[in-house]
C-alpha positions, 0 to 999 in steps of 0.5 A: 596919957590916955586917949580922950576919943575911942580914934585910932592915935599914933601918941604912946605911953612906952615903959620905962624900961622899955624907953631905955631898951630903946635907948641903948639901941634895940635892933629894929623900929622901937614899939612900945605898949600903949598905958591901956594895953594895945600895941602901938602901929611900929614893929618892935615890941620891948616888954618886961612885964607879964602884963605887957608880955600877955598883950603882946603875944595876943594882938601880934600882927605880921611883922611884929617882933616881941623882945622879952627882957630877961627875968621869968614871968608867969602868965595867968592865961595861956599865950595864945595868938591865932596871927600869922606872919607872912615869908616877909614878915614873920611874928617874932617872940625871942629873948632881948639879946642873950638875956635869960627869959623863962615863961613860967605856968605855975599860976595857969588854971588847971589843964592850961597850955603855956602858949599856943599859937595858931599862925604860921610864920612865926619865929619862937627862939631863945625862951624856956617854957617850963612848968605848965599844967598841961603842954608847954609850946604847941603849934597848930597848923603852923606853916613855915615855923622856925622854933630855935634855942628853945627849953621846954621843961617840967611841964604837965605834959608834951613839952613841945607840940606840932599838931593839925592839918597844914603843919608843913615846913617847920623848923625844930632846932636845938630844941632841950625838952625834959623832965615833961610828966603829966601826973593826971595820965600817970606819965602815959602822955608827956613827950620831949616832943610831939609832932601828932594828930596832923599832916603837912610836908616838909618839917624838920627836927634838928640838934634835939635833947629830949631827956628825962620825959615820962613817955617818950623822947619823939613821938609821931603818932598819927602824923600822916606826912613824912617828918626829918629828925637828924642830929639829935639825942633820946635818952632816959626816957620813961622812967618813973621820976615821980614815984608815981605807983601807977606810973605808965609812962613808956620810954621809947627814944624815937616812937615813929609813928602810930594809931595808923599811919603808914608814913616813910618818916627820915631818921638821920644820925641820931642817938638813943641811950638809956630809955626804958623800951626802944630806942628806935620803933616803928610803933606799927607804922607800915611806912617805909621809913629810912633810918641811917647812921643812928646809934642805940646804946643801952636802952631796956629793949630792942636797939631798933624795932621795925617788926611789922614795916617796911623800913629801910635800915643802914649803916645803924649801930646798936650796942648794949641793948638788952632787949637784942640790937633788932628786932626786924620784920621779913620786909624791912631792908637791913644793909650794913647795920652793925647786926648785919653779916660781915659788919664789924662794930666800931669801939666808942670813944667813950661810954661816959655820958657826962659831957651829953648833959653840958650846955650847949655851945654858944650858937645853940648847938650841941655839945662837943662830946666823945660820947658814944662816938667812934670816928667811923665814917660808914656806921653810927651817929657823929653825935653833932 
């Protein structure tokens, strides 16, 4: 039925498919899309078309929950919304239930971002964001993001971006972000992750796999406030998937920095294998950056890279890398790494990577594997 007066009603048109999403009892307040594409005033949003996806991110308000039913859908426009949620009243775009949901770009213009929110307390989970011309989620200024389960795959460039001013407490957690090239930079600019081009305190990065990226796994050029990666694993980055014959594409595991800043970022147990330069760098941040129990295990360069900073380095093991386990300036703090006198080097359990690539478990955590871990309780990362 469609309004006869341009006044404000509470009747609704709601899809069928969302009348029966409502029906088979969607948690939460049932919120259905109007026949002429406005939100109706409730809280939650049930869509299962690319159309009602569209409109629903861009007239999200506090409070709104987006459920996304399964399927793949491909936007012609970028996801964009400039709302933001409250504390107490977050905007939500999640997958219904455990259904798979991929947002496709392939259909966007050329040079377009998948989605792009400019709010803050939102809560993005359980979605891939695959296929874009350019990055696949970015989130400029955001405050107090929670960005969960998500897959940011084979776009045109950083799969994942936090970016600007006031970007502080964010979430990144159990994040899969791979196969990110961006064909225009010959491969010099797509990250698993980027944090860049920013300041704000208080953002974490958890439970991360940034694998298979033309550039780096992590990179945090430019961002002037401390960042927190634990838990999380870089590997086979930077090499040239693409045949492309000018490829550029560098192949850092953690990049910590750059163009700079001088910012003492956290790195807590994480793994770097199998990248085409460094498995951890400074990248000439001057910052004292604390680097603990992290594991660099085969990669082209150095292990760890901290030449020109003040990093404080402990408990880090590095093994196989063949640019040397360190390469370390006269103001770093080096104590009980692997390289350092009288520290012994534990045995992997395993130098087979397999199980690193299995799915995730059931909550989004990351698989259980031997791999690269020693049981040691003093040095290197757990790989949890």
């Amino acid at each position: 039925m469609r309004h006869s007066t341009g006044r404000h009603r509470r009747t609704r048109t709601i899809s069928i498919a969302a009348a029966v999403a409502c029906a088979a009892g969607a948690g939460g307040v049932y919120l259905g899309l109007t026949d002429d594409g406005a939100q109706a005033a409730s809280t939650t949003v049930t869509v299962s078309t690319t159309a009602q996806l569209q409109s629903a991110v861009k007239n999200a308000t506090a409070g709104t929950v987006i459920q996304v039913r399964g399927g793949t859908y491909y936007p012609t426009a970028t996801l964009k919304s400039t709302a933001g949620g409250t504390g107490s009243a977050r905007i939500t775009l999640r997958a219904h239930g455990s259904e798979k949901v991929r947002i496709d770009g392939s259909k966007l213009p050329a040079g377009s971002w998948l989605a792009a929110i400019h709010g803050s307390y939102w809560t993005v989970q359980n979605l891939t964001f695959q296929n874009s011309p350019a990055q696949g989620l970015v989130a400029t200024s955001s405050t107090g993001g929670i960005f969960r389960n998500l897959v940011t795959a084979n776009n045109g460039d950083s799969g994942f971006t936090l970016r600007g001013d006031n970007t502080s407490n964010n979430l990144v957690q159990n994040l899969d972000s791979y196969g990110n090239y961006d064909s225009a930079g010959h491969g010099q600019n797509a990250d698993g992750i980027a944090i860049k081009f920013g300041s704000g305190s208080g953002n974490k990065v958890t439970g991360a796999r940034l694998f298979n990226n033309s550039d780096d796994g992590l990179d945090l050029w430019q961002f002037s406030s401390p960042v927190t990666i634990e838990h999380s694993w870089a590997y086979g980055n930077g090499r040239n998937r693409w045949n492309d014959s000018a490829f550029e594409g560098n192949g850092n595991g953690f990049k910590l920095g750059g163009g700079g800043a001088s910012v003492a970022h956290v790195v807590n147990n994480n793994a770097a294998w199998g990248n085409t330069l460094h498995g951890f760098t400074e990248n000439a941040n001057t910052g004292a950056i604390a680097v603990n129990r992290n594991t660099a295990y085969g990669n082209t360069e150095a292990g760890f890279y901290f030449a020109t900073g003040k990093a404080r380095l402990g408990r880090n093991l590095a093994v196989g890398n063949k640019g040397g386990p360190v390469n370390k300036g006269s103001s770093v703090v080096s104590a009980r790494n692997n390289w350092d006198s009288g520290i012994a080097t534990p045995p992997f359990r395993s130098t087979d990577a397999t199980s690193a690539y299995a799915s995730r478990r059931a909550s989004g955590a990351l698989p259980v594997t031997a791999f690269l871990s020693t049981g040691s309780s003093t040095i290197g990362s757990t790989m949890d």
